[in-house]
C-alpha positions as CSV (number, residue, x, y, z in Angstrom):
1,X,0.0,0.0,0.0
2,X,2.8,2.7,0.5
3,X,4.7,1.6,-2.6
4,X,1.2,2.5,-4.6
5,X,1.2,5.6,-2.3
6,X,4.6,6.8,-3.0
7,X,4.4,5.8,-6.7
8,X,1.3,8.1,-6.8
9,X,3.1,10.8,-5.2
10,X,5.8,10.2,-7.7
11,X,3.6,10.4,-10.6
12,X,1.6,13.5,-9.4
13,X,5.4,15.0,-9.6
14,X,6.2,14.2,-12.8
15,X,2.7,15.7,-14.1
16,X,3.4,18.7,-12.1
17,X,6.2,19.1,-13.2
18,X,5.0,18.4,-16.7
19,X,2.3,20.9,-16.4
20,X,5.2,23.7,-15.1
21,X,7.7,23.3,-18.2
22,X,4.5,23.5,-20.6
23,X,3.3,26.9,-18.8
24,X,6.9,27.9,-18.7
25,X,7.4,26.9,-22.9
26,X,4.0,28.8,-23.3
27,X,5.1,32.3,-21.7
28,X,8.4,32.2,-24.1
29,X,6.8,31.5,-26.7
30,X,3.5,33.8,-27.0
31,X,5.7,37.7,-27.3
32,X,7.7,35.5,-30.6
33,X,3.7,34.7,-31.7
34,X,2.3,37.7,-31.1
35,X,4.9,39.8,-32.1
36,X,5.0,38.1,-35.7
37,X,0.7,39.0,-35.6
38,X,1.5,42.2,-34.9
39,X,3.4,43.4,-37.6
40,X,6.9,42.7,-35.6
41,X,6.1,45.4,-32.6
42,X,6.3,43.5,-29.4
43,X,4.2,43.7,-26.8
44,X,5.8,44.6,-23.2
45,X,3.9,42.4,-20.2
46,X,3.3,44.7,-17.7
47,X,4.7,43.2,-13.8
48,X,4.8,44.5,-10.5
49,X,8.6,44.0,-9.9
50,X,10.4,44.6,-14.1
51,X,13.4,42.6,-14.4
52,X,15.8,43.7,-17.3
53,X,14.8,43.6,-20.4
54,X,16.0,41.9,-23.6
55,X,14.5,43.5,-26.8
56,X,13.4,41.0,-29.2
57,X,14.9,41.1,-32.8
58,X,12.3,41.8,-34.4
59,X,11.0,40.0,-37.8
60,X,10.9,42.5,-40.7
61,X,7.3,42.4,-42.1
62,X,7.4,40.4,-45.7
63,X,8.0,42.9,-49.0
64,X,5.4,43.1,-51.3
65,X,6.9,43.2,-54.8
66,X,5.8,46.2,-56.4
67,X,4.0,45.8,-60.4
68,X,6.8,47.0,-62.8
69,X,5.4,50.3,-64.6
70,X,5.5,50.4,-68.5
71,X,8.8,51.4,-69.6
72,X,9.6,54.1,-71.8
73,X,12.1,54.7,-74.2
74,X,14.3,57.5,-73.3
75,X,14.6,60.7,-75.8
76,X,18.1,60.3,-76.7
77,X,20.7,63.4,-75.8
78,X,22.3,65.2,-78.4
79,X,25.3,63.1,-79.4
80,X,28.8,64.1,-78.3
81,X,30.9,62.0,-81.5
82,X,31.8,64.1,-84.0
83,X,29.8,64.9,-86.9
84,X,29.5,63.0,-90.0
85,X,28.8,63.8,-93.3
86,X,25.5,62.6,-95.2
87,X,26.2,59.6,-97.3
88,X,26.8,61.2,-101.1
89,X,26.7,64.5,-100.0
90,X,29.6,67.5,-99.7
91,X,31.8,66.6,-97.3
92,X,32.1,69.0,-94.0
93,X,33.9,69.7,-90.9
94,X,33.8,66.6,-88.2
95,X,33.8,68.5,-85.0
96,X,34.4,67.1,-81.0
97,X,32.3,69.5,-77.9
98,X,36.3,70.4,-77.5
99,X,36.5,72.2,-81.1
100,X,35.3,75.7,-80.0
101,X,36.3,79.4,-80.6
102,X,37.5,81.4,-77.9
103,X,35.1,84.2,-77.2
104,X,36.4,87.4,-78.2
105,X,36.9,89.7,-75.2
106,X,35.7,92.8,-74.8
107,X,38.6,95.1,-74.7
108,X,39.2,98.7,-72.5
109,X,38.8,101.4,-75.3
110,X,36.5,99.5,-78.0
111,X,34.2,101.9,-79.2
112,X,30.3,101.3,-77.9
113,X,28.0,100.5,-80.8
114,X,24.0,100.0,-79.3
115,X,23.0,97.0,-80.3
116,X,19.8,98.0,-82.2
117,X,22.5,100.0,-84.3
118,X,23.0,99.2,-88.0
119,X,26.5,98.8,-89.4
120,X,27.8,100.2,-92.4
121,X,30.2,98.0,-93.6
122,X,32.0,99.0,-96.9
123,X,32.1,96.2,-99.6
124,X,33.8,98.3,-102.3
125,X,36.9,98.5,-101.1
126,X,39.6,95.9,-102.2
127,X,41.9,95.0,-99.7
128,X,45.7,93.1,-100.8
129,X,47.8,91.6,-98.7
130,X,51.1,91.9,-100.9
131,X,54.7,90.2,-100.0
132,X,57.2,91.2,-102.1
133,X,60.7,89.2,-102.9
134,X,63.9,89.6,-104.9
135,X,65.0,87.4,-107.6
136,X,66.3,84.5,-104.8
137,X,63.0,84.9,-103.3
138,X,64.3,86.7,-100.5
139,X,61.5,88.8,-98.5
140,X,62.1,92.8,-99.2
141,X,61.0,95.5,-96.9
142,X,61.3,98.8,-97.5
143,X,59.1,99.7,-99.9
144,X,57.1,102.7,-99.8
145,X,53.9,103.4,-101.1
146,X,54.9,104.9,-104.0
147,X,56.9,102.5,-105.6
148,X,53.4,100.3,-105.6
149,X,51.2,100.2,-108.8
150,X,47.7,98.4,-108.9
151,X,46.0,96.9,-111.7
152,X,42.0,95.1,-111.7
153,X,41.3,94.6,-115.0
154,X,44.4,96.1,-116.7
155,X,43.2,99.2,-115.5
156,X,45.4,100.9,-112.9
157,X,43.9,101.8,-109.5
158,X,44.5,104.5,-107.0
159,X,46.0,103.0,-103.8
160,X,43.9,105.0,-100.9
161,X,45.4,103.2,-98.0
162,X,49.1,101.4,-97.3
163,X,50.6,100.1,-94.4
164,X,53.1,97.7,-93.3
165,X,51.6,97.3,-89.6
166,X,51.5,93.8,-88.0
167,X,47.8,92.6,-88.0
168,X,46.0,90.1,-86.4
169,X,46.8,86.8,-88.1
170,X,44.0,84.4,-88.3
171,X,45.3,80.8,-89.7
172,X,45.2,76.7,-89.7
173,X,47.2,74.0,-89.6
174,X,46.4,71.4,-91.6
175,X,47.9,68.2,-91.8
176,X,47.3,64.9,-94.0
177,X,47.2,62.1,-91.8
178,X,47.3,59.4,-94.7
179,X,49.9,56.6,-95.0
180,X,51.9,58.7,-97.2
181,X,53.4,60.8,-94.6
182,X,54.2,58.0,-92.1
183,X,57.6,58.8,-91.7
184,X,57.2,62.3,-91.5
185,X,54.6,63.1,-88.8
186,X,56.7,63.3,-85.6
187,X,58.9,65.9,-87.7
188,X,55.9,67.4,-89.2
189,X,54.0,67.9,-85.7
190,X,57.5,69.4,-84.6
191,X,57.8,71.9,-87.3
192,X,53.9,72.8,-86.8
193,X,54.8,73.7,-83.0
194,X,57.7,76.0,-84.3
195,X,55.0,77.8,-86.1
196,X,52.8,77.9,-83.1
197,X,55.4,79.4,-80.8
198,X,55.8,82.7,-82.9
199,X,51.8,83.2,-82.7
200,X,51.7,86.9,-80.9
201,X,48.8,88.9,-79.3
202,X,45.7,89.0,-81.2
203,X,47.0,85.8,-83.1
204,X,44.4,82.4,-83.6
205,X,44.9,78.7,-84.7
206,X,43.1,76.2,-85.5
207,X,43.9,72.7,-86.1
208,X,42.7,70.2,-89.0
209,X,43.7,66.7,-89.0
210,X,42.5,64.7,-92.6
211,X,42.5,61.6,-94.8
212,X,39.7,60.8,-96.4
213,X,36.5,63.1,-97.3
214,X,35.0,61.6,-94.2
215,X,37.5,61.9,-92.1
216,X,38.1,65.7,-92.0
217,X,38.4,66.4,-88.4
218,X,38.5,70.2,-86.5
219,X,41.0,68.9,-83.9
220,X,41.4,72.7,-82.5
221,X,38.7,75.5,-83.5
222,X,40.3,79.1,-83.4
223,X,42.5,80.1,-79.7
224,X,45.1,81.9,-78.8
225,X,46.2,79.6,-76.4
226,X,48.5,77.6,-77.7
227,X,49.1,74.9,-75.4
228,X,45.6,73.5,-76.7
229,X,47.0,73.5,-80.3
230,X,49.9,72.1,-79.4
231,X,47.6,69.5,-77.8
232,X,45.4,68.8,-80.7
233,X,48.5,68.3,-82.5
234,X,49.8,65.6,-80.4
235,X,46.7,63.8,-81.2
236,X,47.8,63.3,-84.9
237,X,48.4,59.7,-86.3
238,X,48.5,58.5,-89.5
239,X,45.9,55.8,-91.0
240,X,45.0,54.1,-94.0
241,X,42.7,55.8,-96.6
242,X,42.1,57.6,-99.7
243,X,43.6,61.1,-99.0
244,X,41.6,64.3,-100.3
245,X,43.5,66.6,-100.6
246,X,40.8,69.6,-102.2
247,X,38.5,68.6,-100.0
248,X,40.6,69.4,-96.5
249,X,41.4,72.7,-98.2
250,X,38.3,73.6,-99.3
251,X,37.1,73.5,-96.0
252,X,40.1,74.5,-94.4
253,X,39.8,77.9,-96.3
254,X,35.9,78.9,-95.8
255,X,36.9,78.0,-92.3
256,X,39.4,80.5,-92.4
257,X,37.9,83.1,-94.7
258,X,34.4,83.3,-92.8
259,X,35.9,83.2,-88.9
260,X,35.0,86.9,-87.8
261,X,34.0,88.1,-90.9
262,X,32.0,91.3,-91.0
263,X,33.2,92.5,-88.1
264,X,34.4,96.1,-88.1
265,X,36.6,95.7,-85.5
266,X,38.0,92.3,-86.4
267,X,37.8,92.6,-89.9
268,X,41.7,93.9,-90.7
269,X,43.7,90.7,-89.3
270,X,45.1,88.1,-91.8
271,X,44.1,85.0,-93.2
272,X,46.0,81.9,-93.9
273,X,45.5,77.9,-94.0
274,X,49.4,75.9,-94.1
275,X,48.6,72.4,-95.6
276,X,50.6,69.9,-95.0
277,X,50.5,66.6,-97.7
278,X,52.0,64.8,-100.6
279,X,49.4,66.7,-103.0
280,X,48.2,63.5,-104.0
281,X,44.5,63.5,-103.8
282,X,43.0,60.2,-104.2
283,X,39.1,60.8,-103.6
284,X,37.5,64.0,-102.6
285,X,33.8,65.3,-103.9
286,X,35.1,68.5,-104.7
287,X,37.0,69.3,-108.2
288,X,39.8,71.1,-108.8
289,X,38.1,73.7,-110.8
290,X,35.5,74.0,-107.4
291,X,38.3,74.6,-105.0
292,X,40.0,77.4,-106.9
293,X,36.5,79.3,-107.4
294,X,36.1,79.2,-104.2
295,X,39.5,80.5,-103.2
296,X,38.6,84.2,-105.3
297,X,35.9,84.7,-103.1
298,X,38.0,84.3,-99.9
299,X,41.0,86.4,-99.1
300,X,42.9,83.8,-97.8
301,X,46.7,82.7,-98.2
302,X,47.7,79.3,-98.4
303,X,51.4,78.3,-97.7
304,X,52.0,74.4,-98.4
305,X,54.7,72.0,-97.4
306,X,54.9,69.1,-99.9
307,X,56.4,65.9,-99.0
308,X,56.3,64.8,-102.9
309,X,59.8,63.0,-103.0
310,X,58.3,59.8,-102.8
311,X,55.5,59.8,-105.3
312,X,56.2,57.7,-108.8
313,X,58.1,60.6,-111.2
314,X,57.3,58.2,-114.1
315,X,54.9,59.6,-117.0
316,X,52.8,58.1,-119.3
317,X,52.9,58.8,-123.0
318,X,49.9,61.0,-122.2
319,X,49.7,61.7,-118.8
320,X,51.7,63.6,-116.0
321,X,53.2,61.7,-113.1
322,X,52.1,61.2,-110.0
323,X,55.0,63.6,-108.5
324,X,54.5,66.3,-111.3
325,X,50.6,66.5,-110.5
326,X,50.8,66.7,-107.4
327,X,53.3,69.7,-107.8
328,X,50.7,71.1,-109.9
329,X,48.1,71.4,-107.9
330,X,50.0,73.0,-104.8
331,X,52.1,75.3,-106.6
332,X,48.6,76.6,-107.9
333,X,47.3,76.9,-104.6
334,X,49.8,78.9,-103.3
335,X,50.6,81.0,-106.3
336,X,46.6,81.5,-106.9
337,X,46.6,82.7,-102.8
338,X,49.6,84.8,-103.1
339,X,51.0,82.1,-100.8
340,X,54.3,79.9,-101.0
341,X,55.1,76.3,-101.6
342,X,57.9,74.2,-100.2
343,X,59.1,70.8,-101.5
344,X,61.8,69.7,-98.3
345,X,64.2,67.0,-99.0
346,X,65.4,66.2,-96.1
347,X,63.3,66.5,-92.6
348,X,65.9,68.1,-91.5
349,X,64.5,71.4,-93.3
350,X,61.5,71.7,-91.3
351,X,62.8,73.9,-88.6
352,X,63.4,76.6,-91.5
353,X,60.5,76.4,-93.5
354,X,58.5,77.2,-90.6
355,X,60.4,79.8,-89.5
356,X,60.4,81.2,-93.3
357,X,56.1,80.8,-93.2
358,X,56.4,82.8,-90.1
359,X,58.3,85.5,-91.5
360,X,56.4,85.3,-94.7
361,X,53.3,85.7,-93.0
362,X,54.2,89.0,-91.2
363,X,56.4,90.4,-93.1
364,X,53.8,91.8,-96.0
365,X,52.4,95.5,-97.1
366,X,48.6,95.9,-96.9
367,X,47.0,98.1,-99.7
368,X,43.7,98.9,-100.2
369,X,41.6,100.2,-103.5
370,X,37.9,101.1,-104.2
371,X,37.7,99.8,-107.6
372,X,36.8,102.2,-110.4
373,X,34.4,100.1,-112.3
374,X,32.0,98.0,-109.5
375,X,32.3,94.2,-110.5
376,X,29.0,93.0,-111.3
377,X,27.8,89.9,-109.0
378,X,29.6,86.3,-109.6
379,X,31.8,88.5,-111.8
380,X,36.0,87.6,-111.3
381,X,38.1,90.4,-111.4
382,X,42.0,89.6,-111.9
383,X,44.1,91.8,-109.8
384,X,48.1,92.5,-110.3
385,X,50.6,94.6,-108.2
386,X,53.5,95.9,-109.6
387,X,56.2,96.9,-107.7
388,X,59.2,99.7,-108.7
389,X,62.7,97.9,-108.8
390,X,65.0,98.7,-105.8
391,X,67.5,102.1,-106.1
392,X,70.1,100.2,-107.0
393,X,68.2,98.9,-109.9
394,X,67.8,95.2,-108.1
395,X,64.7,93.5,-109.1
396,X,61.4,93.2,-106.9
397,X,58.8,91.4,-107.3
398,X,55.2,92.2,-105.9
399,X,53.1,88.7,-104.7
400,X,49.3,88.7,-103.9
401,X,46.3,86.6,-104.7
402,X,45.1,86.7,-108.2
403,X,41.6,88.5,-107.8
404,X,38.4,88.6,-106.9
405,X,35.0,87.5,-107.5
406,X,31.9,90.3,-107.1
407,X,29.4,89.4,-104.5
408,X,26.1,90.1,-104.3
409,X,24.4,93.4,-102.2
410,X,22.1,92.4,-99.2
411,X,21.7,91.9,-96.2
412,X,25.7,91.4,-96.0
413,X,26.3,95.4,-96.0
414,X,24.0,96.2,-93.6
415,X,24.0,94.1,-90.4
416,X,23.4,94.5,-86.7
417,X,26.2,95.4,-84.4
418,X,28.5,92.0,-83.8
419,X,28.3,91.2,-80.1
420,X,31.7,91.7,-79.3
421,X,31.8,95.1,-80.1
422,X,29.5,95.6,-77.8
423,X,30.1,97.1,-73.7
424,X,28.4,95.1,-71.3
């Protein structure tokens, strides 16, 4: 009988103590339960004596995955690549975001023209820039006005202005990039920097890299800072591709010919292009015959350097050489400009040339003329200056650009006032 006594007691233990660890299990787990019903805030059980508590971690509610909206397609952003000419049409200037002008600055002492005024700008007059040279082509420089003669026409002219002040030069390097010059490009990038370094106050460059029609390339718009020329030069490499040679200088020159045009106060520097190449012109859209009507509407000089040494001297029974074309062609363009054209034969003679188109380039007369008879529009006028040989009887010999072509009145003699020649 006690045995079943004490075995009961022993049993009602056990339960007890069964009944205990459940309660306890319960109580630790109801805040996990609750707090999971209750969007993860638990609840604090409120008791007479607190003990320290341990904040739960709570359980982060579940995402909901949001419906994607419709996408739409972005309106692209004007492109930053260079431009590129329409398929079959005239070739034109690729340009980077880094090929821009320098803004002229408004200099103390410019006169104040209001901008609602109307400019005046006098389309008569004929201005020459002249260079005159001895028989060994050696630059001459005292001259006076009256040893000058001009002719338009065959008719002599009556000089109304001379002067042999240095003005603003305006003028591009450009520079064939094609296979032909391969071994001369680190030379010719050299020479290019020579010419750079002599640029004075008031003086721009710009920078033209080319091979092919397509691949005509504005390295360097217009600056006087020449570290970013000297830049843009760096960036020259040659490449395979059919070189066109009119079509960088056609370009090349309205580039030159049109920068600050019109402009009363800007209007009396200097134009120039210095084109680099082996004259061989392999596939451009423009003709010979177009380049060189261009060039009499634009009073720009072109000086070449012609790497022609290694093009085939060998004629037909018909036909010119390779070489003796190519000689052709950019003897023309500089004798049509009133420019020069070397031939080096040795890299070697770089350094020189340069510093010859330098002097070449500032050392020139300016003479001006109102022509007696008005040339009708489209009209060409040929122009020749003669000059009176030296005291000693020594023999000079006047150099400018051929003529001119008549342009059209309009709205291009009467304009607004340019913005830099205005005061803020």
């Amino acid at each position: 009988m006690a045995r079943r006594l004490a075995s009961g007691v022993g049993q009602g233990r056990a339960a007890a103590a069964l009944l205990v660890l459940a309660a306890l299990c319960a109580s630790l787990l109801a805040p996990a339960s609750r707090a999971q019903t209750d969007g993860g805030r638990p609840r604090r059980a409120t008791q007479t004596q607190p003990a320290p508590r341990v904040a739960p971690t709570p359980t982060p509610a579940p995402r909901q995955t949001p419906t994607p909206a419709p996408r739409q397609t972005p309106t692209p952003a004007p492109s930053a690549s260079p431009q590129q000419p329409a398929p079959g049409g005239p070739p034109r200037l690729q340009t980077a975001p880094s090929a821009r002008p320098d803004e002229a600055p408004t200099q103390e002492g410019e006169d104040e023209i209001d901008e609602n005024e109307v400019v005046k700008i006098e389309s008569n007059e004929i201005k020459l820039h002249v260079r005159v040279v001895d028989r060994f082509n050696r630059p001459v420089n005292d001259v006076r006005r009256d040893d000058f003669r001009v002719f338009e026409n065959g008719v002599a002219q009556e000089v109304t202005s001379f002067t042999r002040e240095e003005v603003p030069i305006s003028y591009g390097l450009v520079v064939d990039n094609s296979g032909s010059l391969r071994f001369q490009i680190n030379q010719v990038i050299e020479a290019a920097k020579t010419i750079v370094e002599s640029n004075k106050q008031g003086d721009e460059t710009f920078v033209i890299r080319f091979v092919g029609s397509e691949q005509i390339e504005l390295k360097q718009d217009f600056t006087a800072d020449r570290q970013a020329v000297n830049d843009a030069l760096d960036e020259m490499f040659v490449e395979g591709g059919q070189t066109a040679v009119i079509d960088a200088t056609y370009l090349a020159a309205s580039h030159a010919s049109e920068h600050k045009r019109g402009d009363p106060l800007q209007d009396r520097r200097r134009r120039a292009v210095i084109l680099v190449t082996d004259g061989e012109d392999r596939s451009s859209h423009y003709k010979q015959e177009q380049l060189f009507e261009a060039l009499k509407e634009q009073d720009v000089q072109i000086f070449v350097i012609g790497f022609v040494n290694e093009l085939d001297k060998e004629r037909g029974l018909i036909t010119k050489s390779k070489r003796q074309k190519a000689m052709d062609l950019l003897n023309r363009l500089a004798e049509q400009t009133g420019g020069r054209a070397f031939y080096p034969n040795a890299l070697s003679e770089l350094p020189g040339i340069a510093e010859q188109i330098t002097k070449d380039m500032r050392t020139q007369f300016v003479l001006s003329y109102t022509p007696k008879a008005k040339a009708r529009p489209g009209e060409f006028r040929p122009v020749r200056v003669a000059v009176a040989d030296a005291p000693g009887k020594e023999k000079r010999i006047a150099i400018t650009r051929a003529g001119y072509t008549g342009r059209a009145e309009g709205p291009a003699a009467s304009q607004p006032a340019p913005a830099a020649a205005r005061r803020p």
